[in-house]
C-alpha positions as CSV (number, residue, x, y, z in Angstrom):
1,X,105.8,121.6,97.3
2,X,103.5,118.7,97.4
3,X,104.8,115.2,99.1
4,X,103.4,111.6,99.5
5,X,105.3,109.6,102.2
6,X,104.6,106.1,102.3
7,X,105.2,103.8,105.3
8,X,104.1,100.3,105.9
9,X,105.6,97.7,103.5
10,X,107.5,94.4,104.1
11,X,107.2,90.4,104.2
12,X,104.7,88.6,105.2
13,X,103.5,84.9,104.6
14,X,100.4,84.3,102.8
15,X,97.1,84.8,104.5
16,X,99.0,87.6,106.7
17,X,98.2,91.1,106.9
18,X,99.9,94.6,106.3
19,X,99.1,98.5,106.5
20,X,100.3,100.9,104.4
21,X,100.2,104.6,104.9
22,X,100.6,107.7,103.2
23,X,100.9,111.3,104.6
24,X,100.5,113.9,101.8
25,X,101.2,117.6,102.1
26,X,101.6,120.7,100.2
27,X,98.2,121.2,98.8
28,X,94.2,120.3,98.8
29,X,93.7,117.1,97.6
30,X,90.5,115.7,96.0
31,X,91.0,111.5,95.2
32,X,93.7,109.8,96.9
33,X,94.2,105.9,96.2
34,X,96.9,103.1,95.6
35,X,98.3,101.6,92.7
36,X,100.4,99.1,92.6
37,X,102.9,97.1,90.0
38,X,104.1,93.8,90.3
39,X,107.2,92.3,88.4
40,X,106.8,91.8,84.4
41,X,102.6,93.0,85.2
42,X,101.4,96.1,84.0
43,X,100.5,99.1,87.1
44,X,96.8,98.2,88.5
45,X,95.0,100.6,90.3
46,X,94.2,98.9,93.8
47,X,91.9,101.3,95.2
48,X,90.5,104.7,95.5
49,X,88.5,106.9,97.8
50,X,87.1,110.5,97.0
51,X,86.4,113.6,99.1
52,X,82.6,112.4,100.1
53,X,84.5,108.8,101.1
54,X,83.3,106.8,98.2
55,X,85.8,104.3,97.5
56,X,86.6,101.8,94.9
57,X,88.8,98.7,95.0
58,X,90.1,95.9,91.9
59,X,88.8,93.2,91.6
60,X,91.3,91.1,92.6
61,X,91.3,92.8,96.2
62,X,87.1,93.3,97.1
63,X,86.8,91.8,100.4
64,X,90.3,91.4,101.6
65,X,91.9,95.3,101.3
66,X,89.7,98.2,102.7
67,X,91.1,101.8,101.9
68,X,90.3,104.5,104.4
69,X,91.3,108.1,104.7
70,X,92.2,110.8,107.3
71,X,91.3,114.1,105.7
72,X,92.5,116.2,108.7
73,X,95.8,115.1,108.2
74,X,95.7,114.3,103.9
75,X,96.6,110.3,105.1
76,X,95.7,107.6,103.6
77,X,95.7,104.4,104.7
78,X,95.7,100.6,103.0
79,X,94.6,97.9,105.3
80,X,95.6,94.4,103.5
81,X,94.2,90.8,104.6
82,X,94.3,87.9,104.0
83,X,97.6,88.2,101.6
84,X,98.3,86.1,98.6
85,X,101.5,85.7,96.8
86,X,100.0,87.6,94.0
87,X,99.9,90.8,95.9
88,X,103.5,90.8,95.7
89,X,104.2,94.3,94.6
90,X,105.9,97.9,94.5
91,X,102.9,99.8,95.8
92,X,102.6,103.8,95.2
93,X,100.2,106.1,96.8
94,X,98.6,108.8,94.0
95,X,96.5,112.4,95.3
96,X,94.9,114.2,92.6
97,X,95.2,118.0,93.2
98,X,93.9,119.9,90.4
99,X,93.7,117.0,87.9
100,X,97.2,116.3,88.6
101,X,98.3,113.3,90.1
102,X,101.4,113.5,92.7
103,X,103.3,110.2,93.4
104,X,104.6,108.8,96.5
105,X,108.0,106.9,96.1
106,X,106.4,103.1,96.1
107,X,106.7,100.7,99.0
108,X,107.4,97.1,98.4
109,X,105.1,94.1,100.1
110,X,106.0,90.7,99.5
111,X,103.6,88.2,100.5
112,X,106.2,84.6,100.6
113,X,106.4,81.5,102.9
């Protein structure tokens, strides 16, 4: 049975940082990544990273969010600077096994004064 457990998320004023994690289990997975959906916006895909480590990130995040991954333990991690209101989410880890993508259960980051 494959799981995504995500830790990490909370407040934090603008310009702050956060980490989110995500341990995944029950199979081999090939890209892991984050997505996130904020209120009355459309899901966004944050950022990726594949089996070789290539990685890929929005726009709207180059240069403040770096993605990283444990493949020993199927964690991924999302390291977030230099916070803006407009990160102010529900974010959800995805791991493609197979072409199918397995959810984690979302973690919420608000980014407020």
């Amino acid at each position: 049975q494959v799981q995504l457990v995500e830790s990490g998320g909370g407040l934090v004023q603008p310009g702050g940082s956060l980490r989110l994690s995500c341990a995944a289990s029950g199979s081999i997975f090939s890209a892991m990544g984050w997505y996130r959906r904020a209120p009355g916006k459309q899901r966004e895909l944050v950022a990726t990273i594949g089996n070789g480590g290539s990685t890929h990130y929005a726009d709207s995040v180059k240069g403040r969010f770096t993605i990283s991954r444990d493949y020993a333990s199927n964690t991924v991690y999302l390291q977030m600077n230099s916070l803006k209101p407009e990160d102010t989410a529900v974010y959800y880890c995805y791991a493609n096994s197979d072409y199918v993508l397995y959810w984690g259960q979302g973690t919420q980051v608000t980014v407020s004064s």
